[in-house]
C-alpha positions in Angstrom: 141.4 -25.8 11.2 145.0 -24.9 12.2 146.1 -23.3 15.8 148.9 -20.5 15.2 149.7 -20.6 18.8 150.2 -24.2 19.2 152.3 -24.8 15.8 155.0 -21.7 17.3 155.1 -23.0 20.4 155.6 -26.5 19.1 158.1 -25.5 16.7 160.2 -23.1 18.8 160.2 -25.8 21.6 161.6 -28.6 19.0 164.2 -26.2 17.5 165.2 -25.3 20.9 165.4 -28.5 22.2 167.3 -30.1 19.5 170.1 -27.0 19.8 170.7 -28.1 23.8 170.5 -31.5 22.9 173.3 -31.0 20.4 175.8 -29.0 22.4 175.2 -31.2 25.7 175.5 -34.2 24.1 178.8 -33.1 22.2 180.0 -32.0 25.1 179.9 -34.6 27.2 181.2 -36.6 24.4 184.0 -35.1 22.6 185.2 -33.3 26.3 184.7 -35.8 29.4 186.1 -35.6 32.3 189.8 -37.0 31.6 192.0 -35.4 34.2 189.8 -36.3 37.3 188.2 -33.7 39.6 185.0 -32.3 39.5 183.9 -31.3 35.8 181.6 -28.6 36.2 181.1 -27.7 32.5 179.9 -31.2 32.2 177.9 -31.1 35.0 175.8 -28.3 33.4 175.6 -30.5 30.0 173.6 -32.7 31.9 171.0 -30.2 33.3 170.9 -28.8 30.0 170.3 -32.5 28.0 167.7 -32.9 30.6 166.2 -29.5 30.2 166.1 -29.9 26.1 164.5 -33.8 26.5 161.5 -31.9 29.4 161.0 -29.3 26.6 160.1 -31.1 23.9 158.2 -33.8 25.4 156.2 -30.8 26.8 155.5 -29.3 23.4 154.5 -33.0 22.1 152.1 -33.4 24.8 150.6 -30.5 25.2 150.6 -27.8 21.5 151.8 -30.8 19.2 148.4 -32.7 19.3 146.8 -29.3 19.9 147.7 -28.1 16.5 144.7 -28.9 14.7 142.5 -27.5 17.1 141.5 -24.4 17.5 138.8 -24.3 20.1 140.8 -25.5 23.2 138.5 -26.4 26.0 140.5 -27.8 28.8 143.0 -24.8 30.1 144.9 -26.8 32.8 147.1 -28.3 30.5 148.0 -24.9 29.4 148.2 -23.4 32.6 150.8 -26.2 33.7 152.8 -26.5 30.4 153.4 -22.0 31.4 154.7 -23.1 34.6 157.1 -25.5 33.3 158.1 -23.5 31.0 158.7 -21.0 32.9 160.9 -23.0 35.2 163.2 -24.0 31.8 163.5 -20.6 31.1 165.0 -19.8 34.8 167.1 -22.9 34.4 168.6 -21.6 31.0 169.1 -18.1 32.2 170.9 -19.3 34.8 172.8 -21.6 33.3 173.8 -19.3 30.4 174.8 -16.7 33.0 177.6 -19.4 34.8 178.8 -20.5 31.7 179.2 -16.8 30.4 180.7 -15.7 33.7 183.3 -19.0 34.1 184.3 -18.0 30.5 184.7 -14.0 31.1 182.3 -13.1 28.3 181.0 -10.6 31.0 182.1 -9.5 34.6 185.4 -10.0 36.2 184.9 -12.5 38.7 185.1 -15.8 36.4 187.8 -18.1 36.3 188.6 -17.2 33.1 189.1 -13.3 33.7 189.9 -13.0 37.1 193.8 -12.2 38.1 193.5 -12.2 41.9 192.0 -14.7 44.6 192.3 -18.2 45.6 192.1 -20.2 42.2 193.7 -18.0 39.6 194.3 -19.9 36.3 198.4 -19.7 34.9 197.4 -18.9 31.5 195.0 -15.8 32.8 197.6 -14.3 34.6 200.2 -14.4 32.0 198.0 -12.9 29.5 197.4 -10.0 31.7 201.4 -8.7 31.3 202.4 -11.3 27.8 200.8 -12.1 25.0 200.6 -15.9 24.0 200.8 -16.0 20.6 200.8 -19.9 19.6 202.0 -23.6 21.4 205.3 -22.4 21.9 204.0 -19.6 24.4 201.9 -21.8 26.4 205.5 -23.0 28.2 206.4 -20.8 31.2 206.2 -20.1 35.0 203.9 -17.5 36.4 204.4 -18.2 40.0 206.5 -15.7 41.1 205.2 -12.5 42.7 206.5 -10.0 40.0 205.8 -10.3 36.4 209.6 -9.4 35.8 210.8 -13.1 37.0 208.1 -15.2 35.5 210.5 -17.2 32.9 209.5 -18.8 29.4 210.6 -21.5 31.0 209.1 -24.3 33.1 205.2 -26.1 32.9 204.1 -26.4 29.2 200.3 -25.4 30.2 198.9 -26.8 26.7 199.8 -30.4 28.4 196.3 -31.4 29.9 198.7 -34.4 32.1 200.3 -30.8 34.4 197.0 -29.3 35.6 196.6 -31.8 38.3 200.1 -33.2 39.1 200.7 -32.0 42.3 204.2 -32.8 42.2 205.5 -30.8 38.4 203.1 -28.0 39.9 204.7 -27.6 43.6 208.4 -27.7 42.1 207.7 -25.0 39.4 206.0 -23.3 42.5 209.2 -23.3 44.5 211.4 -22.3 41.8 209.1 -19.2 41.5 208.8 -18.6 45.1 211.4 -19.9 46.9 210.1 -18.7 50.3 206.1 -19.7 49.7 203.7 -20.5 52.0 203.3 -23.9 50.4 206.1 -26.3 52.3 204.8 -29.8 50.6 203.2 -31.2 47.1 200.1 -32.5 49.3 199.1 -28.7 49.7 199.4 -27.6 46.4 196.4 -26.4 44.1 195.7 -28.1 41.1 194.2 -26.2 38.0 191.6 -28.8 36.7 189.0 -25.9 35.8 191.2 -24.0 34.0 191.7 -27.0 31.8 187.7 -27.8 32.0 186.3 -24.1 31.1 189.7 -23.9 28.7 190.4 -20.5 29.4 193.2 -19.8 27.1 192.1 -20.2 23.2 195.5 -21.0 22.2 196.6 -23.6 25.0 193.3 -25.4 25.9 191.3 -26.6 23.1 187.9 -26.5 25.1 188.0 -22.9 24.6 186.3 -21.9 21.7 183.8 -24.6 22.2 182.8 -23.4 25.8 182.3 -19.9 24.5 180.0 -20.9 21.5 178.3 -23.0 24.0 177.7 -20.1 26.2 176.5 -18.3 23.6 174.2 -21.0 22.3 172.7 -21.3 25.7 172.1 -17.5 25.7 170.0 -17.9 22.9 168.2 -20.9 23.8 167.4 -18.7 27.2 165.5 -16.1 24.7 164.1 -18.7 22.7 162.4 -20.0 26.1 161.0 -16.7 27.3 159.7 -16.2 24.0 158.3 -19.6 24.1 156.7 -18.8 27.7 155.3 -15.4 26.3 153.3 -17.2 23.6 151.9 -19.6 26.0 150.6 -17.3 28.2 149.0 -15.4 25.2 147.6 -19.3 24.2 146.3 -19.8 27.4 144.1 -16.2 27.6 143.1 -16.2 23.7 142.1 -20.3 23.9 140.2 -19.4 27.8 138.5 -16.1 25.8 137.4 -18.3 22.2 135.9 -21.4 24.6 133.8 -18.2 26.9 132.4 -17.6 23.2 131.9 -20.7 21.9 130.0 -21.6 25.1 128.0 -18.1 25.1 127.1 -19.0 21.3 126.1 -22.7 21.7 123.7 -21.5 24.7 122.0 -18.6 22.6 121.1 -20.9 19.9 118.6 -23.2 21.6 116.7 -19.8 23.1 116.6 -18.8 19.0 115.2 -21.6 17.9 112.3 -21.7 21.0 111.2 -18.5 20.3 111.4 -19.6 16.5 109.6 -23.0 16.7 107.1 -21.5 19.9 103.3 -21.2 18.1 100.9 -18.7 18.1 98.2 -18.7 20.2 94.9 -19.1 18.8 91.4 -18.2 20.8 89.0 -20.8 20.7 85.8 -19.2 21.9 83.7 -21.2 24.8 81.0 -23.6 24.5 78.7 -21.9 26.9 79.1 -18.9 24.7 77.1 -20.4 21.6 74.0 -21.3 23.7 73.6 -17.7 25.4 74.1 -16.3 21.8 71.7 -18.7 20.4 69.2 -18.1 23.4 69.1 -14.1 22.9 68.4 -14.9 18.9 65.3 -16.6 19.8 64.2 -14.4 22.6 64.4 -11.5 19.7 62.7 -13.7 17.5 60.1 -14.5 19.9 59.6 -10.8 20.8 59.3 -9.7 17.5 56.5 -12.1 16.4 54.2 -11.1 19.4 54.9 -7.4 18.5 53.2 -8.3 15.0 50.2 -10.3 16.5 49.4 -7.5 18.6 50.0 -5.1 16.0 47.2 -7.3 13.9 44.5 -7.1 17.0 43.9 -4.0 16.7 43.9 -3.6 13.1 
């Protein structure tokens, strides 16, 4: 016999699993953590190869050796393997949602789209007055207060070396703004998630990759819920076939007792043969002095 439920679930949780293994892995290979600071895109790699590696051993050891049967008895496992699930599919969404956010695939607050607060990225804030069109535009100096005196001029933003050196940074700072608030290199920001989340396509090379891992994650979020659906639906229609299969296998044996159960068959008394017997010889006995009286008086 072959269980539907357990062979989707299985299957969606191995293809799922293998797609965040993939990306997390790659990413934490091919783009480390090679400018220092904290990494945060990496950081999420992890939870995600983590995530992928609880997935699928929770589809092995729950629906993989459940495939061939149908008739589920224990619902515990079931029960417990929703829960988890459920819990990868928060972890995903959530995930997904930073990653889209950082990356300005939606709302306006991510590092990648946002023009004003503390930590706005160089290559963000040029691209909201100039267009950057290949390398060549990636050079320039955005820190001056109107867009009129930023120059072509200045920190070449495609160099991965400038977004934490403190020193090149503060110095193209002061030529921009002459009278900042920033008096020393020590106190100057350094741009090390711009360069992690690449947020310019052209000048970071991270970029397109970040944004089809986004994506990628998105999908892998809907794959999860999807996954967590069907278990739920297992869980009932498993709980609902074993209520059956029980009701059945305890009808059966009250079938076959009133089947096999005999007939009852009187057996009539020994006392009742004598009294029978008695009254045949009392009539016989009455009869034969009937006909010697009848012959007296003949």
């Amino acid at each position: 016999m072959f269980n539907g439920y357990s062979f989707i679930i299985f299957f969606l949780s191995l293809m799922n699993s293998l797609s965040l293994l993939y990306f997390s892995l790659t990413n934490i290979e091919q783009f480390p953590s090679d400018i220092g600071e904290t990494n945060w895109s990496l950081i999420l790699s992890y939870i995600e190869v983590g995530v992928g590696a609880s997935t699928i051993l929770i589809a092995t050891a729950v629906f993989g050796i459940e495939i061939g049967n149908t008739q589920i008895k224990e619902k515990r496992p079931l029960k417990i393997s929703t829960i988890l699930f459920s819990v990868m599919f928060l972890i995903c969404i959530v995930l997904s949602g930073y990653r889209m956010s950082e990356m300005g695939l939606f709302l306006n607050s991510g590092i990648c789209k946002r023009t004003t607060g503390d930590l706005v990225c160089p290559t963000v804030l040029y691209r909201s007055e100039y267009d950057i069109e290949d390398v060549r535009d990636c050079t320039f100096n955005a820190f001056a207060e109107s867009p009129a005196a930023w120059t072509k001029t200045g920190i070449d933003w495609s160099d991965k070396a400038v977004y934490t050196n403190k020193e090149l940074l503060f110095e193209a700072y002061k030529m921009g703004r002459p009278d900042g608030d920033i008096k020393k290199a020590d106190d100057m920001l350094i741009y090390s998630d711009c360069y992690y989340w690449g947020c310019d396509p052209i000048c970071n090379d991270r970029h397109d990759r970040n944004v089809f891992h986004a994506w990628s994650l998105l999908i892998s979020s809907i794959v999860c819920f999807v996954i967590v659906i069907i278990t739920v639906f297992q869980t009932d229609n498993s709980y609902v076939r074993v209520l059956q299969t029980e009701k059945s296998e305890e009808e059966e044996p009250e079938e076959l007792e009133e089947l096999e159960e005999p007939e009852e068959i009187e057996i009539p008394d020994a006392e009742s043969e004598p009294d029978a017997e008695s009254e045949d010889d009392k009539s016989d006995s009455f009869s034969g002095s009937n006909s010697w009286n009848f012959r007296l008086r003949m």
